[in-house]
C-alpha positions in Angstrom: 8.5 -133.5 29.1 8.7 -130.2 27.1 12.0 -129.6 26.1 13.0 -125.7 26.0 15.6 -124.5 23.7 17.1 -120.5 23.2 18.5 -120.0 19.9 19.9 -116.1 20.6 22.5 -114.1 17.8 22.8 -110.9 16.9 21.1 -109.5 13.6 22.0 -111.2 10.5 24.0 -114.4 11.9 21.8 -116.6 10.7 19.3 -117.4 13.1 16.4 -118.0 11.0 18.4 -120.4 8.8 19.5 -122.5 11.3 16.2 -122.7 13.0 14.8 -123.7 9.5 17.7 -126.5 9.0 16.8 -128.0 12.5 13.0 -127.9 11.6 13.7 -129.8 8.5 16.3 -132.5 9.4 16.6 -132.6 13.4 13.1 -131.8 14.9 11.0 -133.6 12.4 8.0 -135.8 13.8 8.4 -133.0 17.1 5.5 -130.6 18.0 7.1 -127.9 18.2 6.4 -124.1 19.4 8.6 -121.2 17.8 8.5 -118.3 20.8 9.9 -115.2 18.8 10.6 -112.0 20.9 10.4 -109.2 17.8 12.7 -106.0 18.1 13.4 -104.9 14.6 13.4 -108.6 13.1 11.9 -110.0 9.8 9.7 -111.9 11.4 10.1 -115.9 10.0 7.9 -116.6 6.7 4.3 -117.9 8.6 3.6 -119.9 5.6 6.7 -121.9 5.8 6.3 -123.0 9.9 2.5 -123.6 9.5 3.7 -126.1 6.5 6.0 -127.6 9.0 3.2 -127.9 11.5 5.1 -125.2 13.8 2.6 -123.1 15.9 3.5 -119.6 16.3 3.2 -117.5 19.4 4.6 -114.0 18.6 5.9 -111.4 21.2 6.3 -108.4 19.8 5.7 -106.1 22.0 9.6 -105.6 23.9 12.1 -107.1 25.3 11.1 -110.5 27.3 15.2 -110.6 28.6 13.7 -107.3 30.3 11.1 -105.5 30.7 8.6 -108.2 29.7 10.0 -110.8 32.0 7.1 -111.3 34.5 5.2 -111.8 30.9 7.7 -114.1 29.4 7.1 -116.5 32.1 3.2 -116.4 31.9 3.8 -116.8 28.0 5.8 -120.4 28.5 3.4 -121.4 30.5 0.4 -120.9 28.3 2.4 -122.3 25.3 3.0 -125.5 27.4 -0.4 -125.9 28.7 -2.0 -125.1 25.4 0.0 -127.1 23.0 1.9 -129.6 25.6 4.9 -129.5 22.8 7.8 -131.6 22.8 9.7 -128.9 22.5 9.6 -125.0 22.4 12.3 -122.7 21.1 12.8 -119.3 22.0 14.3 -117.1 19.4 15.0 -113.8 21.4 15.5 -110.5 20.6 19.2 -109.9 18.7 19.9 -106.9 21.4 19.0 -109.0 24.4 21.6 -110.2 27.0 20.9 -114.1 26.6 21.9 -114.6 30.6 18.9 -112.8 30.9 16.9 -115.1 29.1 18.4 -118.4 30.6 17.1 -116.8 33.9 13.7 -116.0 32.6 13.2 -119.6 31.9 14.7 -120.8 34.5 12.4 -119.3 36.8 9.8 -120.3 35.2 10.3 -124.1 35.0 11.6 -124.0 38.2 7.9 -124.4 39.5 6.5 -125.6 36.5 6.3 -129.4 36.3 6.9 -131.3 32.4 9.4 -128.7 31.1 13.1 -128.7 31.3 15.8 -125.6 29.9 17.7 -128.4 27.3 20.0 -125.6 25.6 21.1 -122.4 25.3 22.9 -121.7 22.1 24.3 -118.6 20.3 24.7 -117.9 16.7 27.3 -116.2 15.7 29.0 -114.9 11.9 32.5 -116.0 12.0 33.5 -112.9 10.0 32.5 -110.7 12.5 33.9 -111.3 15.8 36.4 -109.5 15.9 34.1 -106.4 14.9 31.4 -106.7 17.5 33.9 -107.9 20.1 35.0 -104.3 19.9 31.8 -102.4 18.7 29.3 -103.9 20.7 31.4 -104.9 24.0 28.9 -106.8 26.8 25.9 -107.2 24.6 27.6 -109.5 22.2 30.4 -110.7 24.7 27.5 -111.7 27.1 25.9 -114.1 24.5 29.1 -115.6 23.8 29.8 -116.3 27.8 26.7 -117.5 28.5 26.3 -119.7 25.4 25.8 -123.9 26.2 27.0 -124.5 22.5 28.2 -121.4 20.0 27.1 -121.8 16.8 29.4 -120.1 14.2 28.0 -119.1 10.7 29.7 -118.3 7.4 33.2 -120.4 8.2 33.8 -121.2 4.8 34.5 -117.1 4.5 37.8 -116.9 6.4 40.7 -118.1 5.7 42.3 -121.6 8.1 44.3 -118.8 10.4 41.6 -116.2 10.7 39.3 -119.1 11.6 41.6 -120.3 14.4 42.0 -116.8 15.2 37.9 -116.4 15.7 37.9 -119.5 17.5 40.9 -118.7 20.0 39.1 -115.1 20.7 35.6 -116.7 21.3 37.8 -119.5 23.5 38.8 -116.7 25.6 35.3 -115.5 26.9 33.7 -118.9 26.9 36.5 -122.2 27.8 34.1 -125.0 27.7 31.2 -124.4 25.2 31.4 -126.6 21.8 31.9 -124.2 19.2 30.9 -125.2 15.9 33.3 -124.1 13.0 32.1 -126.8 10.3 30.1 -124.9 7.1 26.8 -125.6 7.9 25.9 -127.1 4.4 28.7 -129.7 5.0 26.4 -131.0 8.6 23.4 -132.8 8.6 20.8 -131.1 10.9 21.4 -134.0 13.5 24.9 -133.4 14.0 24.2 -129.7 14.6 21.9 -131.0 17.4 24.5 -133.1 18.2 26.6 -130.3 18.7 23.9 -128.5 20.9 22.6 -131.3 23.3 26.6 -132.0 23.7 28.1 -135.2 24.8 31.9 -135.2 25.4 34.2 -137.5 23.0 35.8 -138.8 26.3 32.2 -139.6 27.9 31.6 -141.6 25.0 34.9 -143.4 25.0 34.5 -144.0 28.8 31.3 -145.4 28.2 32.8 -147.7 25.5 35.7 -148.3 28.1 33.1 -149.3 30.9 31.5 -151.7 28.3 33.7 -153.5 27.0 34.9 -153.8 30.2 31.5 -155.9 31.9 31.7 -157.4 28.6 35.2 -159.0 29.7 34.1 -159.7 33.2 31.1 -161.3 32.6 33.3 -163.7 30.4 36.0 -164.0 32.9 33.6 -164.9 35.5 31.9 -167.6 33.2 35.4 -169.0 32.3 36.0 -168.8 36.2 33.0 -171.0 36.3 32.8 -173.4 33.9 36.6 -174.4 34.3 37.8 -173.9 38.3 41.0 -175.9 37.0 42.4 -173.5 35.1 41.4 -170.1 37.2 45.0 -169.2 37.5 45.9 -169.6 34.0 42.9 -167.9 32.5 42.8 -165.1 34.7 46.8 -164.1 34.2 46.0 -164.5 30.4 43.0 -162.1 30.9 45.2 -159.7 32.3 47.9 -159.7 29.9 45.7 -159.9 26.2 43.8 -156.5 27.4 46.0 -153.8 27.5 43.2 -151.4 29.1 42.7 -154.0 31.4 45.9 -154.6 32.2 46.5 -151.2 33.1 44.0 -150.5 34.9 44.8 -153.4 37.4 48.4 -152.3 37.4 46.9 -148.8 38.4 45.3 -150.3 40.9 48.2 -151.9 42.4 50.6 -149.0 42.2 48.2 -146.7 44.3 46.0 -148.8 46.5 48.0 -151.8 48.2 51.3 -153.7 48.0 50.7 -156.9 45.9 53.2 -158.8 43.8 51.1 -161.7 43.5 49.2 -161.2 39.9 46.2 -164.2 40.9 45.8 -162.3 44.1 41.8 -161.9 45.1 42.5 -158.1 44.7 42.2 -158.3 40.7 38.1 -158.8 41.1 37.9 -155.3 42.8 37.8 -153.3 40.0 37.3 -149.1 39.9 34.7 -147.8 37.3 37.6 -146.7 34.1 36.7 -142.8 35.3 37.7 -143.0 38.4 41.1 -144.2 37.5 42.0 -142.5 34.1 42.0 -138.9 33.3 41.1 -137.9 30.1 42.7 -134.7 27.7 40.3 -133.4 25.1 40.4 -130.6 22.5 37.6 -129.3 20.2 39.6 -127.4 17.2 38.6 -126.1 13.8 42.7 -127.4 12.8 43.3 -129.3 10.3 45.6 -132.5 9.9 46.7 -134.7 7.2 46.7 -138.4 7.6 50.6 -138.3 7.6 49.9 -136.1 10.7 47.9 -138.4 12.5 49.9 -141.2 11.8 53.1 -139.4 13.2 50.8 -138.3 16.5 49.6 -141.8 16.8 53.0 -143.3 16.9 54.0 -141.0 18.9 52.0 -141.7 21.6 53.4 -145.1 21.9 56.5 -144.0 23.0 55.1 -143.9 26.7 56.3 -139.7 26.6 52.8 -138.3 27.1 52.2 -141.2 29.9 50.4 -144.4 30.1 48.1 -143.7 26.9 45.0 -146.6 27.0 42.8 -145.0 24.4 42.7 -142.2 21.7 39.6 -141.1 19.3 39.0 -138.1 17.1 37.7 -136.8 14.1 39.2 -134.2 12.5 39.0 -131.7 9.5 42.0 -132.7 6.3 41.3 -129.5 4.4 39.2 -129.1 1.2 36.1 -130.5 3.0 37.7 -133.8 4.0 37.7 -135.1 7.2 39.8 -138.2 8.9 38.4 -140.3 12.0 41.0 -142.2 13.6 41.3 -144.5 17.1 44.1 -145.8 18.7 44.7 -148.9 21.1 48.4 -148.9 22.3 50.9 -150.7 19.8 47.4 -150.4 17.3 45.8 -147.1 15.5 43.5 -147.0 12.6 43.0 -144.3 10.6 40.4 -143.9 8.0 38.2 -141.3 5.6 35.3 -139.7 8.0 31.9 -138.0 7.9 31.7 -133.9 8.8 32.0 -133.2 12.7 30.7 -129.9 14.3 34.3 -128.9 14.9 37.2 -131.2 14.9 37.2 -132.9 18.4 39.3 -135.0 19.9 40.1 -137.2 23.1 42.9 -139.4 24.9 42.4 -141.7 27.8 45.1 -142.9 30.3 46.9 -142.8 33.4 49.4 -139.7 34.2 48.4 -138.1 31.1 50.5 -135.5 30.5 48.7 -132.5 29.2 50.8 -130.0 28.2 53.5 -132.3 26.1 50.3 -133.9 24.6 48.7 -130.5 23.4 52.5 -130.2 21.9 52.1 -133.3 20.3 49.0 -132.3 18.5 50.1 -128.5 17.3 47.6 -127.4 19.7 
């Protein structure tokens, strides 16, 4: 399976660099096909892809977003059945509308077997949004809105509130991409792929949830086995040494049946953690000191923001430092992390509430 991936941006945000960072720490051992659409653009140094094994098919002859659309698609196709790559970036023009482009392939994988749109990201320069929001209006708004994953360049330039500011402007146009506000030369290539082929910090803690979850009942139902005599006991003991556990089953109860008895039959009906819990997340360039976290931590304990079961981040410190902390109720460890794409953040429970939560966190 070919994977397809648009890397779009306007002039100058940094396109080429980040192509060359993913080539060099994220892609390597790939076959890989660099599509470039030319208007205007230094093309990328030859010498250096050819080194990198990186086969070159150039366009440079329009638009493929427009004009060259019905060309585009014949173009893909030849790339895949000539080089059958892993993967095959597109680097479009820096004046096309990258919805037009997500289209373009679209259409053509749509009856093309083995190849699969992965990503659609957008570079942008931090210290410019503001600008081109004005100057260049739906051209640069539309790769913002139609971006998978934004990729923000020259961060370390602004200032903690002109940042946030950046952020809160590019939030406006596109709610749910991952933005990436983390200098680049702080990230390893992987984690900026990380940020690209995006997996939530909540789908990752549900998984965890769901895991540790069969782990339990597979040794409930072993204990169940080997030692009938003391079902009741073990099983109330199970219920009460796992909080998640526990609260799930008390979910449970409140919402599906009447049942006062706690060995009732009904415990060994469980719901999947998802379908019970809600989950509040934030992705934010903010940063917190530990004393911060600890305070938030604590706070959530209180039983103010709701029935918390599970909290996770990783967040920025200031100065380059970043702080990683999770929290079990009555239990939170906080520690020294590794660089994020953005700080991101995630709490899992039962009648979350959102708002005083957002409060909680000064976001």
């Amino acid at each position: 399976m070919t994977k397809i991936d648009i890397i779009s941006g306007f002039l100058g945000a940094g396109k080429t660099t980040l192509i060359k960072k993913l080539l060099a720490e994220a892609f390597q051992g790939e076959k890989l096909v660099l599509i470039e659409n030319e208007f205007g653009e230094i093309s990328i140094d030859g010498g250096f892809l050819k080194e990198s094994g990186v086969q070159i098919s150039e366009m440079s002859s329009g638009c493929i977003c427009c004009s060259l659309v019905g060309d585009f698609n014949k173009a893909l196709k030849d790339v895949q059945a000539q080089f059958h790559p892993d993967r095959i970036l597109i680097e479009p023009s820096g004046v096309g509308k990258l919805s037009d482009v997500i289209v373009a392939v679209e259409n053509t994988v749509a009856d093309t077997e083995d190849m699969k749109l992965n990503s659609f990201v957008t570079v942008a320069d931090a210290t410019k949004v503001k600008v081109y929001m004005k100057n260049f209006g739906e051209f640069y708004n539309n790769q913002i809105e139609a971006a998978g994953t934004i990729l923000l360049s020259r961060t370390q330039k602004l200032s903690q509130e002109k940042l946030d500011a950046a952020v809160a402007m590019l939030r406006e146009k596109n709610p749910d991409a991952a933005i990436l506000t983390t200098p680049w030369d702080q990230l390893d290539g992987k984690t900026i792929l990380s940020a690209i082929e995006k997996v939530s910090l909540a789908d990752e803690l549900l998984e965890k949830m769901r895991a540790e979850h069969a782990a339990e009942e597979a040794e409930h139902e072993h204990e169940h086995h080997h030692h009938d005599h003391d079902h009741d006991h073990e099983e109330h003991e199970h219920h009460h040494d796992h909080d998640h556990d526990h609260e799930e089953h008390e979910h449970h109860h409140d919402h599906d049946h009447e049942c006062d008895d706690p060995h009732c039959s009904c415990h060994h009906h469980h719901h999947h953690a998802d379908e019970v819990f809600t989950s509040w997340g934030r992705e934010t360039p903010h940063a917190f000191s530990q004393a911060d976290i600890e305070r938030i931590l604590t706070g959530l304990d209180s039983g103010d923001y709701g029935k918390i079961l599970r909290a996770k981040g990783i967040v920025p410190a200031g100065g380059g430092a970043w702080i990683e902390f999770d929290y079990v109720p009555e239990e939170h460890d906080v520690r020294t992390g590794h660089p994020d794409y953005t700080g991101r953040l995630c709490v899992i429970g039962a009648e979350l509430k959102e708002d005083k939560l957002a409060e909680l966190f000064g976001l």
